[in-house]
Each structure stands twice: as structure tokens, then as C-alpha cells.
C-alpha positions in Angstrom: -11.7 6.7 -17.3 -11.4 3.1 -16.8 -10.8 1.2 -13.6 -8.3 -2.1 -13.2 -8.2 -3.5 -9.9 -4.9 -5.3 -9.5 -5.8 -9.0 -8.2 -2.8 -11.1 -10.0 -0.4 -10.6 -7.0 1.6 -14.1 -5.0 0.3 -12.5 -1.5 3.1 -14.7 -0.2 3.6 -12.5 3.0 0.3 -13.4 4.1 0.0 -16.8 3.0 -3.2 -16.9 1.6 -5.4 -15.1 -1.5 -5.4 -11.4 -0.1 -8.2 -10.9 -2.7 -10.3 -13.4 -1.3 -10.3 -12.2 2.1 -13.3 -9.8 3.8 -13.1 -7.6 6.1 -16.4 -5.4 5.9 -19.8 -5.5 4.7 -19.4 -9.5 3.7 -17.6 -8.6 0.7 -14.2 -10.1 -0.2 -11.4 -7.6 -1.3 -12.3 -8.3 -4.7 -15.7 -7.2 -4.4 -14.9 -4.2 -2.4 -12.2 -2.9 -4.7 -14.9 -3.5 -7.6 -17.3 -2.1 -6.2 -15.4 1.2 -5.0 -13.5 1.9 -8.5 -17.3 1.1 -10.2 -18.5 4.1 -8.0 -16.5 6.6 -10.2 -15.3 4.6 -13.1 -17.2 4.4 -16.8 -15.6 0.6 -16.8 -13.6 -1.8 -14.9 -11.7 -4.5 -15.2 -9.8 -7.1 -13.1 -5.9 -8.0 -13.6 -5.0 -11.3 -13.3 -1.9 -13.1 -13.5 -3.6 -15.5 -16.5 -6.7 -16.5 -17.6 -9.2 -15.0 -19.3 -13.2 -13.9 -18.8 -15.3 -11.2 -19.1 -13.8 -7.9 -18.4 -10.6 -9.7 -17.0 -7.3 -8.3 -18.9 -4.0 -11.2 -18.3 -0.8 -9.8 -17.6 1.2 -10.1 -20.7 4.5 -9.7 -19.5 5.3 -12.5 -17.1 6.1 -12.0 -13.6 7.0 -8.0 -14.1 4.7 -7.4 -10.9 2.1 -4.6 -10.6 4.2 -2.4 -13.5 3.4 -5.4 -15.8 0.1 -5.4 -15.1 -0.4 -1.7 -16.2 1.5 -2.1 -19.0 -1.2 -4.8 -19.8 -4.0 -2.7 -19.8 -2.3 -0.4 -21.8 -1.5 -2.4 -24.4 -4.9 -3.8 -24.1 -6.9 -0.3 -24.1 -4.7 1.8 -26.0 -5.5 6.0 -25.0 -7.4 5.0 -22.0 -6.9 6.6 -18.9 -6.8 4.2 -16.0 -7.8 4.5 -12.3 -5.4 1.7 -10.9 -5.9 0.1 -7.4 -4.3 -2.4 -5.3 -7.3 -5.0 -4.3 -5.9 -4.8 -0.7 -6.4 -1.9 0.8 -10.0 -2.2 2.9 -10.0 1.2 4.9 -10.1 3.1 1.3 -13.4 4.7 0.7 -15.3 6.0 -2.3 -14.4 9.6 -1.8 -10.5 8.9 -1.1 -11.3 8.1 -5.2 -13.4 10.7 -5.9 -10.5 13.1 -4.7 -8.4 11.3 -7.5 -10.4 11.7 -9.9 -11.4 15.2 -9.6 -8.5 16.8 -9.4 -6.8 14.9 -12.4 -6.7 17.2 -15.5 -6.1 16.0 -19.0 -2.6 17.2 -19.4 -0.9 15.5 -16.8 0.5 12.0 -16.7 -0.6 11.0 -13.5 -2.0 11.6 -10.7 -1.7 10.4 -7.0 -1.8 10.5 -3.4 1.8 11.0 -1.3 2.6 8.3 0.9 2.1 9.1 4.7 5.2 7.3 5.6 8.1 8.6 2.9 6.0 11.3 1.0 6.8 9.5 -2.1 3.8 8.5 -5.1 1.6 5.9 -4.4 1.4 4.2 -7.5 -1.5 1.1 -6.8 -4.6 4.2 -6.0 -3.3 6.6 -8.7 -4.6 7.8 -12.7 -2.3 6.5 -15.4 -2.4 8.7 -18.7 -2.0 7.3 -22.0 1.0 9.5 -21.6 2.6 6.8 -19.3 2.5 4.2 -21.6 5.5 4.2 -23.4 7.6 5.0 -20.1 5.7 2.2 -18.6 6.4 -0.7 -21.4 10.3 1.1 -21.7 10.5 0.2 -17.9 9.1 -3.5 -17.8 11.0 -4.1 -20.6 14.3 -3.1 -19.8 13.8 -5.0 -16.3 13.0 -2.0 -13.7 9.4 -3.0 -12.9 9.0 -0.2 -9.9 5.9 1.6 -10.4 6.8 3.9 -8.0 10.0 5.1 -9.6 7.9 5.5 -13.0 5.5 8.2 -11.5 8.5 9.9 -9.3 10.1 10.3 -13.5 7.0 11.9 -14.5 6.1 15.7 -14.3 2.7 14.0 -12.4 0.1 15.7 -9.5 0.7 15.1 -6.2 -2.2 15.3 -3.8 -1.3 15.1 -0.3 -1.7 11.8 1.8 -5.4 11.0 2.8 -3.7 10.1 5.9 -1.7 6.6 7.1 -4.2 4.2 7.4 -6.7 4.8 4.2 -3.6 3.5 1.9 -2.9 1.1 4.4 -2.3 -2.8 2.9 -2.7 -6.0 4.3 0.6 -7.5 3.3 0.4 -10.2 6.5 -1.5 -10.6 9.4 -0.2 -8.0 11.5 -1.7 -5.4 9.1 -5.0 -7.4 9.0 -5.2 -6.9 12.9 -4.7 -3.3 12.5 -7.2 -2.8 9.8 -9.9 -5.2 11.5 -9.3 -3.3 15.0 -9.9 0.2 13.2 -12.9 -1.2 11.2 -14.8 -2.6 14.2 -13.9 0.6 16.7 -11.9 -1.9 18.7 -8.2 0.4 19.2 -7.7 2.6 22.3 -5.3 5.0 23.1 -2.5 3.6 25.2 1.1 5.2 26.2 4.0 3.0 24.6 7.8 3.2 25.9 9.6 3.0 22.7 13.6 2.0 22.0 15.5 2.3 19.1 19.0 0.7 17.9 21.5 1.0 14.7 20.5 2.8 12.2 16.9 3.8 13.6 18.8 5.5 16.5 20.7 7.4 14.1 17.7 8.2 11.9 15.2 9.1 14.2 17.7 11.1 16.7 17.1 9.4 20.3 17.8 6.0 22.2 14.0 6.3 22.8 10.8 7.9 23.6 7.5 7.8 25.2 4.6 6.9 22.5 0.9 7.9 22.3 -0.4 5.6 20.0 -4.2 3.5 19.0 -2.3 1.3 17.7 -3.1 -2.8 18.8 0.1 -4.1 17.5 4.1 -3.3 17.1 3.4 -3.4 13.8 1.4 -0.2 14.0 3.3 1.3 15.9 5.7 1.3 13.5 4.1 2.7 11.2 3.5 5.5 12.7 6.9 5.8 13.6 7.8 5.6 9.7 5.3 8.1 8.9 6.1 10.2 12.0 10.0 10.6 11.2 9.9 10.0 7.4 11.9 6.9 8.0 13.1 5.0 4.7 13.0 1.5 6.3 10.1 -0.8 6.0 9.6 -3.3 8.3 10.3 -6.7 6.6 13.6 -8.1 8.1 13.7 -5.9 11.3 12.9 -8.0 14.6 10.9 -6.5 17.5 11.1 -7.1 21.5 8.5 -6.3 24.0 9.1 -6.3 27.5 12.3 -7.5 27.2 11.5 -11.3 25.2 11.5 -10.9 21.1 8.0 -11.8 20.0 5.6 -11.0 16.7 4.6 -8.1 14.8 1.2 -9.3 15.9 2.1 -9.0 19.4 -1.3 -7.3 21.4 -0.5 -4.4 22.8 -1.4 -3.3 26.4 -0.9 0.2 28.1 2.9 0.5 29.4 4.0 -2.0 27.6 7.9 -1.6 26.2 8.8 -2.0 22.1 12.9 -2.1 21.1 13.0 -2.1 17.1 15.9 -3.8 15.9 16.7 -3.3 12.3 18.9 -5.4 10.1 22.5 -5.2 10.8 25.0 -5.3 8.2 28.4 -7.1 8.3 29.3 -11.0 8.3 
């Protein structure tokens, strides 16, 4: 089993090279996602967007996203089996692999964690077959470049969620603060007033609740809330209000305080 830690991404949401950022034991994402797919990997390789070096494949398909990128190695390492997993993602640890791997069998596609927040695949810490391949190059090619959907077409081994934050990414700087508060034992437990409009109402049942939560931002919050309900809406293009004034995702929370999630609303 090989490993390819997926580096080539834009990281526009955050502004800056998510692969080049550290967050614990002075290693940069990069390293740390090296370092943890070498712990149970025979070898490993980095995806990049271009370029070439020493055990460095290049995506070969353009801007196809992650789904390119696998169909990359593929092509590149025909009847290899690959670990695959997303360089940001600093709360994994070496056994949330180890899990992976042990329970994959030869005979099946894939295999991979559920997501904590809609129970579906999570396709960047998952095995890739050989088996995949031609489903993986048939989708990149044809334009659907969702890894996701891919492993939900397969007959593949779900294991269940290693919980929400392991699998949690640092897509902008909201998540960093969530993942840097966890990693340095710097959350408490606070009470949170919680309201909810449009479609969330409707979703989740109630105007709004009272929420325990560790959590040091709104952002947090909800995503507990997405993992607590099973809610299909993510958090891009939703604003937030705390005590009345719309603020940040990044927003420090306090004990008391009051969150109102306002989702997109359709019409013109």
C-alpha cells in the first residue's frame, strides 16, 4: 500500500499555503501528513498541482481537483493500492490510519471513515483499490470530479466516524482556531443560546435551543450542530449574529453568549 498526500490544492478560503502551515510539533502540514501516512505506508508520495521531484507525482488532468489527483497516481502506479490523505487535517493521528488500514481487505474497492456531520464517505483519509481506477478516470473525464460521489457508487467499507474533530480541515481561519484551541487544551465548556431561521428552522425542528458546547468559535459550534442533526448545509454562504450585531465565524466565544445562524435565502 502506497501513501499520496494531497498538497496541490488553491487553499483559497484561507488565503495562504494550508500545507505550509504548523500547528504541532514544529512541523508544517506537509511534514505531518508525511510523516503520519510513512507510519503505515510501504511508500509515499506527494501530489502536486505541477512539477516534478523525487517521489512527487503532478496532476495530469488539469484543475479536476482532488479526483484528478487520484486519477494521477493511478495512472502513474498502475495496481497499487493507495492510502489517500488530505495534507490539512492536524488533529488526525497515526492510529485513526492504522484503523484504515487494518480493516481494509483485498476485495473491496475502498475503504473509509463516515463523516460525523452527514454520515457520508470521506474520501481525502480513505484506501483506493486498483479497482477504482477506471471509475475514477470515467469520472474526471466526463467532468464530475466529486470524490465523494465516486466511493458512495462503489460497493466500499464503511467504518464509523473517528469522531468530528479528527477529520476536521482547516479550510479558513475559523477552523485553525478550533484546531489550535483543541491542540493546546485551551477550550472550556460554556452554555450557548442558539437561534435558527429558514431552512435551518425547518431542518433542525425548533426556533432555538440552549447549547453545551467546547467550542471557541461560531464556527464550531456549527459544526456540531451539523453533526448533531445530520444537517446537509455547510457553512460557506450562511452569516452569523452574536448578541444581536453580525460578526465572524471567528468570533470568541464567551459563556451566555447568543448565536442566530442565518442561511442563504433564495429568491431575487
Amino acid at each position: 500500500m502506497n501513501g499520496l498526500l494531497l498538497v496541490g490544492g488553491k487553499s483559497s478560503r484561507m488565503g495562504t499555503d494550508k500545507s505550509e502551515m504548523i500547528f504541532r510539533d514544529g512541523l508544517s502540514q506537509r511534514e505531518h501528513g508525511l510523516k503520519l501516512l510513512e507510519s503505515v505506508c510501504d511508500q509515499v508520495y506527494t501530489s502536486v498541482a505541477e512539477g516534478d521531484g523525487e517521489n512527487t507525482i503532478a496532476d495530469s488532468f488539469g484543475d479536476a481537483g482532488p479526483l484528478g489527483a487520484i486519477a494521477s497516481a493511478q495512472q502513474a502506479h498502475q495496481d497499487t493500492t493507495w492510502l489517500v490523505l488530505a495534507c490539512d487535517l492536524p488533529l488526525l493521528e497515526k492510529e485513526h490510519l492504522q484503523s484504515l488500514v487494518s480493516a481494509h481487505a483485498a476485495d473491496v474497492p475502498a475503504t473509509y471513515f463516515s463523516s460525523a456531520t452527514d454520515g457520508l464517505p470521506e474520501p481525502l483519509c480513505a484506501i483506493w483499490s486498483p479497482a477504482t481506477a477506471s471509475r475514477v478516470l470515467e469520472s474526471v473525464q466526463s467532468g464530475k470530479r466529486c470524490p465523494r460521489a465516486v466511493l458512495r457508487s462503489l460497493n466500499g467499507q464503511a467504518l464509523p466516524s473517528p469522531g468530528l474533530w479528527p477529520l476536521a480541515n482547516t479550510n479558513t481561519e475559523a477552523d485553525a482556531m478550533e484546531i489550535r484551541a483543541r491542540l493546546e487544551g485551551k477550550t472550556s465548556e460554556k452554555t450557548i443560546n442558539l437561534t435558527y431561521f429558514a431552512q435551518l428552522r425547518e431542518l433542525i425542528g425548533t426556533d432555538s435551543e440552549s447549547h453545551r458546547t467546547d467550542s471557541v468559535t461560531p464556527a464550531g459550534v456549527f459544526e456540531e450542530i451539523r453533526a448533531k442533526y445530520q444537517l446537509p448545509i455547510k457553512r460557506k454562504g450562511m452569516m452569523v449574529a452574536v448578541n444581536g450585531d453580525f460578526t465572524d465565524w471567528t468570533h470568541p466565544l464567551t459563556e451566555g453568549e447568543e448565536i442566530v445562524f442565518i442561511p442563504p435565502v433564495a429568491g431575487g
